[in-house]
C-alpha positions in Angstrom: -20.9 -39.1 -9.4 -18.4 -38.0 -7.0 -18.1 -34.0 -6.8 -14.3 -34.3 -8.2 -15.9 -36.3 -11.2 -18.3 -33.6 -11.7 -15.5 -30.8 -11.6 -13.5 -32.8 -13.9 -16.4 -32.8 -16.9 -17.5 -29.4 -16.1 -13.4 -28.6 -17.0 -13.3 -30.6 -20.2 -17.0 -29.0 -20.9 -15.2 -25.7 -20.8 -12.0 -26.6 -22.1 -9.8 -27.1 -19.4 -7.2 -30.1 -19.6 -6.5 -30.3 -16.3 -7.1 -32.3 -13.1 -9.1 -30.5 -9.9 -6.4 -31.4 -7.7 -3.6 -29.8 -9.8 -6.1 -26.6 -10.5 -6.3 -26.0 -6.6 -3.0 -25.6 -6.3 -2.5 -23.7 -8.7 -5.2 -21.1 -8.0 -3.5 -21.6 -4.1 0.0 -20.4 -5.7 -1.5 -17.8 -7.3 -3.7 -16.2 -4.2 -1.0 -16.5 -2.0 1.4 -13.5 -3.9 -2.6 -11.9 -4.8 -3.6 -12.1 -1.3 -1.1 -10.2 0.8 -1.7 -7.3 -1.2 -5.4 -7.1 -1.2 -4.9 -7.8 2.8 -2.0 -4.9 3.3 -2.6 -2.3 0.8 -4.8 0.4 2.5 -6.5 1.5 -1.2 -8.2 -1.8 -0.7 -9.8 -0.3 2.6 -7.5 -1.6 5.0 -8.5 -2.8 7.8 -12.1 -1.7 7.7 -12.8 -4.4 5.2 -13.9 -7.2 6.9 -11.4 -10.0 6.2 -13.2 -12.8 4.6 -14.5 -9.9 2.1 -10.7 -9.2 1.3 -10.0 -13.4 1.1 -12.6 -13.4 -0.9 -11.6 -10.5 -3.4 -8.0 -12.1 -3.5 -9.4 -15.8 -5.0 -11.5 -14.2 -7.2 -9.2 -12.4 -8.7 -7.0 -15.4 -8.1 -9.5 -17.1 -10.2 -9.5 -14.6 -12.8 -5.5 -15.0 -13.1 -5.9 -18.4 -13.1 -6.2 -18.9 -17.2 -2.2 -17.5 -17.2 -1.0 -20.1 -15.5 -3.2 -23.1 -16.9 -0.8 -24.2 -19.2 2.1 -24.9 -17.0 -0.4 -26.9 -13.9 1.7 -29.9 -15.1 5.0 -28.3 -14.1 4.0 -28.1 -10.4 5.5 -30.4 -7.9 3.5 -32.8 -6.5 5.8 -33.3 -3.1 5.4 -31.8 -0.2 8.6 -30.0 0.5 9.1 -28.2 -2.8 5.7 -27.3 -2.9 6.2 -25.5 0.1 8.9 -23.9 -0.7 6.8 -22.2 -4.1 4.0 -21.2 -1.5 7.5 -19.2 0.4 8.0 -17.7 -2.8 4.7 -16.8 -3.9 3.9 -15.6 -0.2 7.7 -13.4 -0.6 6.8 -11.4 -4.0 3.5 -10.6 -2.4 4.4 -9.0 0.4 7.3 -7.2 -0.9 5.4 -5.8 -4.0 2.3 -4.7 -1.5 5.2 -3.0 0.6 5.9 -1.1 -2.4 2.3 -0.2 -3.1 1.5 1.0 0.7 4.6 3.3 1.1 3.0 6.4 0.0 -0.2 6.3 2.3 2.3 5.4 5.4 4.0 8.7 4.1 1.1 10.5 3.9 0.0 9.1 7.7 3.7 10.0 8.9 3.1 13.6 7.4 -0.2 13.9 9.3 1.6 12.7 12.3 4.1 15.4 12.7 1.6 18.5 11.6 -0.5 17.5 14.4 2.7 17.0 17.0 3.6 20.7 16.1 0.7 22.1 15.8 -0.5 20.6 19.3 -3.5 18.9 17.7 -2.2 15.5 18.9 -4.6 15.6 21.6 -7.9 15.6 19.6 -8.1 12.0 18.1 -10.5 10.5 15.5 -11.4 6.5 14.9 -9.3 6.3 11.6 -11.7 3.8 9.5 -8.5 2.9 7.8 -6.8 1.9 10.2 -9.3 0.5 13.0 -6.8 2.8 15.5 -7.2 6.3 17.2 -5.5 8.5 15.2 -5.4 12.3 15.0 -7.2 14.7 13.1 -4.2 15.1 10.2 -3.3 11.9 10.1 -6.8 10.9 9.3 -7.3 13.7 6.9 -3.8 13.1 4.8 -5.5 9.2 4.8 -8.4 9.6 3.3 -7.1 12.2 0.3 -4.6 10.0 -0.5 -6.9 6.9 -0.8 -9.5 9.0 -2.4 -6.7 9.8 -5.2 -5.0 6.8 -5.8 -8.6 6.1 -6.4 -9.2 8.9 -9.0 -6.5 8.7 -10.7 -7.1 4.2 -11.3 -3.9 3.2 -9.5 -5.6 0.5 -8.1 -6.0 -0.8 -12.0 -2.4 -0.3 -12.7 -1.1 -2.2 -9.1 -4.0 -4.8 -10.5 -2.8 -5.2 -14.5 1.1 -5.1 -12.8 0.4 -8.0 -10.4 -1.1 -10.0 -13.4 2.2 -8.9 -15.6 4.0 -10.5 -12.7 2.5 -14.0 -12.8 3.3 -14.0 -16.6 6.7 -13.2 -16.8 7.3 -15.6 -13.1 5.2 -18.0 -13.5 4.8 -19.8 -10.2 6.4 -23.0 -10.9 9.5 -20.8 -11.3 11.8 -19.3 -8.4 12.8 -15.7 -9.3 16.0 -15.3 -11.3 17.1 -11.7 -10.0 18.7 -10.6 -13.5 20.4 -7.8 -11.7 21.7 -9.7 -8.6 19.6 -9.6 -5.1 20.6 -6.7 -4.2 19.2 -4.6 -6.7 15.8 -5.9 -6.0 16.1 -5.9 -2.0 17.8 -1.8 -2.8 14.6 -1.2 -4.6 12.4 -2.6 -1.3 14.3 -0.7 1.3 14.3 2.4 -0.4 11.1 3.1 0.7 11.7 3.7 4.2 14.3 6.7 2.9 11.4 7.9 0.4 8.7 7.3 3.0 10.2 9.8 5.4 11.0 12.4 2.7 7.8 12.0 1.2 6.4 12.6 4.7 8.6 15.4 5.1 7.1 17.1 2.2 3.7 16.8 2.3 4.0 17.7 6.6 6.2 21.1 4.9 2.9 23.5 4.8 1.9 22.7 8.6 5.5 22.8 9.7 6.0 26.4 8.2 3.1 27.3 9.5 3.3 26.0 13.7 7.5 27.2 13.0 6.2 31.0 12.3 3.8 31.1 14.8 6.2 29.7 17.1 8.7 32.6 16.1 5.8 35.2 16.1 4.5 34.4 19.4 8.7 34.3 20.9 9.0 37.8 20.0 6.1 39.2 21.4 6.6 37.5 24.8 10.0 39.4 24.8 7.9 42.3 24.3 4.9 41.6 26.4 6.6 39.2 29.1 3.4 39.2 31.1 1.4 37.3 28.4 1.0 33.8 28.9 2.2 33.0 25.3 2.0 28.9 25.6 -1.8 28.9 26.5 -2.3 31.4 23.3 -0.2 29.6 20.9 -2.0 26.4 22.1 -5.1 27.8 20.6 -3.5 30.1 17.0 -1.2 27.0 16.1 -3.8 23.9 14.7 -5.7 26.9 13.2 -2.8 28.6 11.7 -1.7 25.2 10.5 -5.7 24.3 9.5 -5.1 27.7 7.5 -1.8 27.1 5.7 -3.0 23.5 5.1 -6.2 24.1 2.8 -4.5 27.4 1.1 -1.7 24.9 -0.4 -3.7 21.5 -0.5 -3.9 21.9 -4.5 -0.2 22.0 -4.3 0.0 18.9 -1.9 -2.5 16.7 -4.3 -0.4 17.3 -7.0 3.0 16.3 -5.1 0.7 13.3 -3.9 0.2 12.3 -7.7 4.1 12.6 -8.3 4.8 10.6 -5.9 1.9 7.7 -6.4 3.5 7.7 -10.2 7.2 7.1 -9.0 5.4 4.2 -6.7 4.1 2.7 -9.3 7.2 3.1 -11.3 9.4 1.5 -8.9 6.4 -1.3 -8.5 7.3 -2.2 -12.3 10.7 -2.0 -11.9 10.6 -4.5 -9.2 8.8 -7.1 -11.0 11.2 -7.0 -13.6 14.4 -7.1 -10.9 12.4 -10.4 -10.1 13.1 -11.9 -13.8 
């Protein structure tokens, strides 16, 4: 008995009406909006996961979404060229909705970035696990909270249960229907980039206050004491003032953290119903 033939009776054994063939694709349809979030969203470990461990998470739980889309295998097209054109699709909602899902940490790494420019810390870097670059010590840090977090607080469940909501109300024989025009889906997209930097605006605010007054501190004392070399003493009072101000507030920055990781998953909902 062939392997297909085998495949074939262990499906009818478990109640499966369907062909292998026609099951392969589907479960292909379905990793390929599954898979660019597992591989882009840095909750997921970004790029410190090897990748064949993060292919492998995406068919699994490609397999597991499998079941939703069972009844509609026969709908799938056969041909070449409008097959294709569903694997565009599939591969399109994917990558937009793990866009959604990733703007927060890029805030939280944009925040990071400009303490540490102020603060002069920009020259101590760190291997960011996350990230498989050098990055700098705040950029790191803001990282790894945020992950820990989104963690805590199960977003990762809710981004899983909202990607499964997705393949039932598109199924991926289906091309997205846009009930309130493109646009409205493509605003929902771009507005991250706006919220990314005001996010990263907000959580840097802390550390910025913090290097800005020891700036002005240290300018009025070298008007006072113009002998003192007040660059090469500021160099060494502003990552510790910011260090300071940083850990006094960071209650205050968890919770803005968990604002903001509930508006992103509010907007990831709203975009898989602009899909419809």
């Amino acid at each position: 008995m062939s392997p297909t033939n085998m495949l074939e009776q262990l499906f009818a054994e478990m109640g499966l009406k369907t062909s292998v063939s026609l099951t392969i694709l589907g479960v292909a349809l379905i990793a390929c909006r599954v898979l660019p979030l597992c591989i882009m969203s840095p909750f997921l470990g970004g790029d410190q996961i090897d990748p064949q461990v993060k292919i492998g998470v995406g068919v699994l739980l490609s397999i597991v979404l499998f079941p939703a889309i069972e009844p509609r295998l026969g709908e799938l097209p056969i041909r070449a060229l409008p097959f294709v054109i569903l694997i565009l699709k599939e591969v399109f909602i994917g990558t937009s909705l793990a866009f959604i899902v990733s703007f927060v940490f890029e805030a939280a790494r944009i925040a990071g970035n400009l303490v540490d420019v102020m603060s002069g810390a920009q020259m101590a870097q760190v291997m960011a696990p996350l990230i498989q670059q050098q990055a700098t010590i705040y950029s790191t840090f803001k990282m790894m909270i945020a992950t820990v977090l989104f963690l805590t607080l199960d977003g990762h469940h809710v981004v899983i249960q909202t990607l499964g909501d997705s393949v039932l109300a598109l199924p991926i024989d289906k091309m997205p229907g846009f009930s309130q025009g493109m646009f409205a889906y493509f605003s929902v997209v771009l507005r991250d980039f706006g919220d990314m930097l005001r996010i990263g605006l907000i959580l840097s605010g802390p550390g910025l206050i913090a290097t800005f007054t020891t700036d002005l501190g240290m300018g009025m004392i070298n008007r006072v004491a113009t002998q003192l070399q007040v660059f090469f003493v500021a160099m060494a009072i502003k990552p510790l003032m910011a260090a300071i101000m940083t850990f006094l507030v960071i209650y205050m920055i968890l919770d803005r953290m968990k604002v903001e990781f509930g508006n992103m998953l509010d907007m990831l909902k709203d975009a898989v119903r602009l899909l419809l």
